[in-house]
MARFI-316987 format. One record per atom (N, C-alpha, C, O): x, y, z. Coordinates in steps of 0.2 Angstrom, whole numbers, plus 5000, padded with zeros to 4 digits. Example, Ala and Ser with C-alpha at 12.3 -4.5 7.8 and 13.67 -1.06 7.14 Angstrom:
REM residues 2
506649725039;506249785039;506649845039;507149835042;506449895035;506849955036;506450005039;506750065040;
REM end
This chain:
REM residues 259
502148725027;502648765022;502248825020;501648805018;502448895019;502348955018;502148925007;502548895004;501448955005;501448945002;501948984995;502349014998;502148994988;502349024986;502149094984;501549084986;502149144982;501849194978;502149184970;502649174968;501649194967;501649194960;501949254955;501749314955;502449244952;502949314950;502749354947;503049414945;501849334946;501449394942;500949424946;500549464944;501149414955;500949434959;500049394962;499849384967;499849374956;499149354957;499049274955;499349254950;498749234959;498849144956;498449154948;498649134943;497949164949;497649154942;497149214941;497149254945;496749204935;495949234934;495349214941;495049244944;495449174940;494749144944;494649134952;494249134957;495649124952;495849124963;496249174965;496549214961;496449164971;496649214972;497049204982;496649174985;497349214983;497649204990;497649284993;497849334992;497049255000;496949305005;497149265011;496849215013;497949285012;498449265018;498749215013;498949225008;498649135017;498949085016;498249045013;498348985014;497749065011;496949015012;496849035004;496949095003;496749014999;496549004990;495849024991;495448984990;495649064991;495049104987;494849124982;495349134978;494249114979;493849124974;493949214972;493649264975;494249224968;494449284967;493849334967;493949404967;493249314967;492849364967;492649374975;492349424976;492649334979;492549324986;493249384988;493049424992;493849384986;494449414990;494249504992;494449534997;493749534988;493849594988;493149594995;493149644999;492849564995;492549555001;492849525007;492649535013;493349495005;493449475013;494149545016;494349555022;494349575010;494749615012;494449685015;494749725018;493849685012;493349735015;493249715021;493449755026;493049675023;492849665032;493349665036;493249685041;494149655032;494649655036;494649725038;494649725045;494749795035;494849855033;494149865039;494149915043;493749845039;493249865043;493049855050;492649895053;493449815052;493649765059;494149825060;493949855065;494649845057;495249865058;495249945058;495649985061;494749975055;495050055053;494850105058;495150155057;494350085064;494550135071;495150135073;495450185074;495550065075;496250085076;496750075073;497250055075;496750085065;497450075062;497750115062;498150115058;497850175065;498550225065;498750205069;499350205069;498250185076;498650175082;499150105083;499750105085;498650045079;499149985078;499749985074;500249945074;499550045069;500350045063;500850065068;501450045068;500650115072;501150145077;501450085084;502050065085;500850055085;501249995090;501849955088;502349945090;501449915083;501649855079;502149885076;502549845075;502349945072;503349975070;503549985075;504149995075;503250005081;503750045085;503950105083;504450135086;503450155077;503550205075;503750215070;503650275067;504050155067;504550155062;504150185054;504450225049;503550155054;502950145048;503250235048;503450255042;503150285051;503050375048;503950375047;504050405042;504450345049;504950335045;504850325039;505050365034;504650275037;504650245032;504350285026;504450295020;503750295029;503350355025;503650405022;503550425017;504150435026;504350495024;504950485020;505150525015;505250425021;505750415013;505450385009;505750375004;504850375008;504550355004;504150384998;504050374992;504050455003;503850505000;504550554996;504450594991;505050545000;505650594998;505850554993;506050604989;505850494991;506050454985;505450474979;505450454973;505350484980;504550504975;504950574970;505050564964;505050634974;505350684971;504850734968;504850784964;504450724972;503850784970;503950834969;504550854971;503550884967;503550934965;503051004965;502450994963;503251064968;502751124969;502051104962;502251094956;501551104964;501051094957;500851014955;500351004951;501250974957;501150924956;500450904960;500250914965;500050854954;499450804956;499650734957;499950694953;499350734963;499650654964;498950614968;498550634972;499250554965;498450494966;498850454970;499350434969;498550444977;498750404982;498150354983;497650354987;498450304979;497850224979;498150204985;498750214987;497550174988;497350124994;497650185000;498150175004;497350244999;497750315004;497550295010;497950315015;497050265011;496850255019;496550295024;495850295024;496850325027;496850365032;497250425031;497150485033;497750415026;497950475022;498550515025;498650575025;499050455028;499950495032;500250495025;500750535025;500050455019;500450495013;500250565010;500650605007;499750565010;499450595008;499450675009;499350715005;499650675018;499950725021;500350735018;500450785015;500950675018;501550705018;501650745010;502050795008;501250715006;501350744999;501150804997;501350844993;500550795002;500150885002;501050935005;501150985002;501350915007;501850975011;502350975006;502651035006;502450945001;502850944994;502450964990;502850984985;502050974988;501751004981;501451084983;501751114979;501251114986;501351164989;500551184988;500051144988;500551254987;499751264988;499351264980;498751254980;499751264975;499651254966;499251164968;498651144965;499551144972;499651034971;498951024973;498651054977;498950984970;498250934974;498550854976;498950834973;498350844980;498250754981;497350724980;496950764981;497250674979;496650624979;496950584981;497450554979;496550554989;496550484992;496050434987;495450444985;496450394986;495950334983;495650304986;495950364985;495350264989;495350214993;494550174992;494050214993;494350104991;493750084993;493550074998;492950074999;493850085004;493650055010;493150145014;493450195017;492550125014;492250205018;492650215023;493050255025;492350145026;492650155036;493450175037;493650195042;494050165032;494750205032;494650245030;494850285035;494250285025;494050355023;494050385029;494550425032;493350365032;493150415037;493550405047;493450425053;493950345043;494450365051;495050425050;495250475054;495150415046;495850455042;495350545043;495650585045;494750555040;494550625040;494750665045;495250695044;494450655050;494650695058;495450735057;495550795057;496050685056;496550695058;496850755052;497150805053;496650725045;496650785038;496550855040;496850905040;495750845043;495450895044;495650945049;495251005049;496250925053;496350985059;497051005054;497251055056;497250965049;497751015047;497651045041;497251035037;498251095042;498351145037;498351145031;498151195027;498551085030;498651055022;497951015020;497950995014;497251015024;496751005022;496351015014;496050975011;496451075014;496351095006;496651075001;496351094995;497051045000;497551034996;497350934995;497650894991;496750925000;496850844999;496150834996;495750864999;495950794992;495150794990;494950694991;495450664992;494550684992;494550604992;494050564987;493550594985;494350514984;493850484980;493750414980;494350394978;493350374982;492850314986;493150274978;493050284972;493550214979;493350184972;493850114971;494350104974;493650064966;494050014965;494850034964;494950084959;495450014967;496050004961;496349974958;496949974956;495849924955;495949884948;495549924944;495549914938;495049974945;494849994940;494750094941;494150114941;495250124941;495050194944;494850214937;495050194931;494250264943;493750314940;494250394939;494150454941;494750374935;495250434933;495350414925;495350354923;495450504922;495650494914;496350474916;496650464921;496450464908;497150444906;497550504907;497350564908;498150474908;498750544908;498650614913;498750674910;498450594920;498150644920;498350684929;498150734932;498950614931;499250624937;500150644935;500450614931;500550684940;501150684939;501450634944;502050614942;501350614948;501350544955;500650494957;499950504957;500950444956;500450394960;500850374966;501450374967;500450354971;500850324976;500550264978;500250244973;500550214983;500250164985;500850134992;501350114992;500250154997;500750115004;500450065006;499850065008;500650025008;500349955013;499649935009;499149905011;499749945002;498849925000;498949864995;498649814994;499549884992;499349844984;499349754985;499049714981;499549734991;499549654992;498949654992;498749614988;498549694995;497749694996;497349664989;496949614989;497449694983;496949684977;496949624977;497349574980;496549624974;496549534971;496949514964;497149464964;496949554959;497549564954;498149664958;498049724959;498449644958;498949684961;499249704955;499449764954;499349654949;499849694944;499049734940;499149784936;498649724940;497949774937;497949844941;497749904938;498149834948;498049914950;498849944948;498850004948;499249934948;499949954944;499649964937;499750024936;499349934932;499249954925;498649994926;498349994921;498350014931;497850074932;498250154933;498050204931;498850134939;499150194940;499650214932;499650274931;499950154929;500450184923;499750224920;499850284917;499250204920;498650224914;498650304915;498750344911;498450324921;498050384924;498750424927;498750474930;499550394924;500050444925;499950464918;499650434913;500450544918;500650574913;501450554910;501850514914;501450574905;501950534903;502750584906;502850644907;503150534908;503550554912;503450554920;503850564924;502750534921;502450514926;502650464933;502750404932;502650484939;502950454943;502850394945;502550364941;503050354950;502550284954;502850274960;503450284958;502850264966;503050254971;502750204975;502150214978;503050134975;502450094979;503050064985;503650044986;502350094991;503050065001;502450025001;501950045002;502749945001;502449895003;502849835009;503449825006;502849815014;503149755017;503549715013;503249695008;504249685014;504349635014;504549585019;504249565023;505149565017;505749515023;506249515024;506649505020;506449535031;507049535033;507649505030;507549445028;508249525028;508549505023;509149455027;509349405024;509249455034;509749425039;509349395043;509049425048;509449335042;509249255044;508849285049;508249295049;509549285055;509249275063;508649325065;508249315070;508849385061;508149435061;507549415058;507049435060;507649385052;506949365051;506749295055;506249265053;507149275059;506949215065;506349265068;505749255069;506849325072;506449335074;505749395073;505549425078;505449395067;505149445065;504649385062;504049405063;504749345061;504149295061;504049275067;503349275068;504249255073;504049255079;503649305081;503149295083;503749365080;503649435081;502849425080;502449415084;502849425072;502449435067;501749365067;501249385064;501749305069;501449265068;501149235077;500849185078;501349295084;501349265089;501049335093;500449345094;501549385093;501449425095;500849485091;500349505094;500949495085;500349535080;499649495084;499149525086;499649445084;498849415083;498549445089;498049495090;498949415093;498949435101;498449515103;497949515107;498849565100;498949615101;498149645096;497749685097;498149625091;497549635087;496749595091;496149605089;496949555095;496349525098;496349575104;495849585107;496849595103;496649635113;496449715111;496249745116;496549745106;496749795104;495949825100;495549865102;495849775093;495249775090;495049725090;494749715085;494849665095;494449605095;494449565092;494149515093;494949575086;494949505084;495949495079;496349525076;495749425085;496549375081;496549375075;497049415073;496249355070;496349355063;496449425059;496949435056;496149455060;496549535056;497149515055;497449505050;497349495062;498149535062;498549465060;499149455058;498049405061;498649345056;498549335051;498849285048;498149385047;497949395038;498449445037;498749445031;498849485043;499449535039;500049505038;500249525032;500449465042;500949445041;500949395037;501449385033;500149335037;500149295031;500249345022;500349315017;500049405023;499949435016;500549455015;500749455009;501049475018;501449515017;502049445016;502549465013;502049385018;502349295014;502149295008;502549265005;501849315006;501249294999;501349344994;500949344989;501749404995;501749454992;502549434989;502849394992;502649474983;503249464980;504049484983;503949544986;504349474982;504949504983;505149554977;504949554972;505949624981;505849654979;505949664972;505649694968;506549614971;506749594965;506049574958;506049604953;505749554961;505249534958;504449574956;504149574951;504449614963;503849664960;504149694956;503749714951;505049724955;505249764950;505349744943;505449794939;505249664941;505249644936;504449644934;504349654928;504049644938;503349654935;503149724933;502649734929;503449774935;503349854934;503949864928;503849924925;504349844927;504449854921;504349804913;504549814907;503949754915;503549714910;502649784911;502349774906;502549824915;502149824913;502149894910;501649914908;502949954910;503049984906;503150024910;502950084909;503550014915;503750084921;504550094918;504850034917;504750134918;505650124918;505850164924;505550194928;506650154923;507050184928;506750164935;506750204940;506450094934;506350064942;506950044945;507450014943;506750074952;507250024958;507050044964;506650084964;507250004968;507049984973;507649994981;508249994981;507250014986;507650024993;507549994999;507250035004;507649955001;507449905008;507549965014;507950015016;507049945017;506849975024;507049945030;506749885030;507449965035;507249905043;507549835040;507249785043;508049815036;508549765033;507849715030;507749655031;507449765025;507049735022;506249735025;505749745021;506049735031;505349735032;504949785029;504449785032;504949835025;504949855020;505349885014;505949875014;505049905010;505249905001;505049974999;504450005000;505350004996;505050054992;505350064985;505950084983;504650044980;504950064974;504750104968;504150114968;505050134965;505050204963;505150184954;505650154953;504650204949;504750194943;504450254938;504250294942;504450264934;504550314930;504050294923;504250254919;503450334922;503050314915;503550314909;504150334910;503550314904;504050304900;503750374894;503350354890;503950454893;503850504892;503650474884;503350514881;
REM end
């Protein structure tokens, strides 16, 4: 039986679930480093397999729900390789900045290459670092974003009260994370998909089966949409809501600092 996820996102202080397996919460931030490190030569390539393309869909209503703005600074934790980060450089114009967040070096430096042949380069800066704990002032972004990352932390609702912290007031949020199919027979088969096919595909692609049955177990184990939005407004976000992607396999939700 799939275990449950916890409605605060995190089981406790001291443990912590990486996949389906209870870790020692200080052990999570390391095993999700290795993962990220196994994976980050080919994660663009494998986001692109494993959606069928769908993932730069996603991105870009992801980004369009945001509502950016000419001038705006926007903090993209867990930025990756940085396809948000592009897209938000194309909204904020040449006034905006973006900062990639991200701990992971080796995502940093797979993602440079592809920044760097675009136009919109100057407008993106990167900064190396925890998101339970950014090395950013208060009040000091107009967007935060977060894609595909926030399951990753080992507390999930601390990097949300990291982002409301280092928005301005009136300040944005946008988090595009996985969920689940909302119609039975497709999520029959999207766990078939996901729990047979992914592994498969990650052993032949990056060498190793586990990567890719830590994503589908993580994305079981992560909250639904209902529920991540009850945690974002306990932690002072308003005018949250939420929009399913692909009849659920992803979620985008969109909240508001409170001016």
């Amino acid at each position: 039986m799939t275990p449950t996820p916890a409605k605060d996102l995190s089981d406790s202080g001291e443990t912590a679930y990486f996949g389906y397996r209870r870790v020692a919460a200080a052990d999570k931030g390391h095993l999700v480093c290795n993962h990220f490190n196994t994976v980050a030569a080919r994660y663009d390539l494998m986001n692109t397999l494993l959606s069928f393309g769908l993932h730069h869909l996603w991105k870009r209503t992801a980004v369009q729900m945001l509502g950016l703005k000419p001038g705006d600074r926007v903090l993209d934790v867990c930025g990756g390789t940085g396809d948000l980060a592009l897209l938000a450089a194309r909204r904020v114009g040449h006034r905006g900045r973006i900062v990639i967040y991200d701990i992971n070096r080796a995502m940093l430096a797979a993602g440079r290459p592809k920044i760097a042949c675009s136009p919109l380069a100057p407008r993106i800066d990167y900064l190396q670092g925890d998101a339970e704990r950014l090395s950013c002032p208060d009040n000091s972004f107009d967007a935060a974003t977060v894609g595909f990352g926030i399951r990753n932390l080992t507390h999930p609702e601390n990097g949300f009260k990291e982002m409301h912290r280092v928005l301005k007031p009136g300040g944005r949020l946008m988090c595009l994370e996985f969920s689940q199919p909302t119609w039975s027979w497709f999520r029959w088969l999207y766990d078939l998909y996901s729990f047979y096919f992914m592994p498969l595909a990650g052993k032949i692609m990056v060498g190793s089966w586990q990567a890719y049955t830590y994503l589908p177990e993580s994305i079981r184990m992560f909250a639904r949409p209902q529920e991540l939005s009850a945690v974002l407004e306990e932690i002072g976000f308003t005018r949250v809501r939420f929009r399913r992607l692909t009849n659920g396999i992803a979620a985008v939700h969109v909240g508001v600092k409170t001016p």
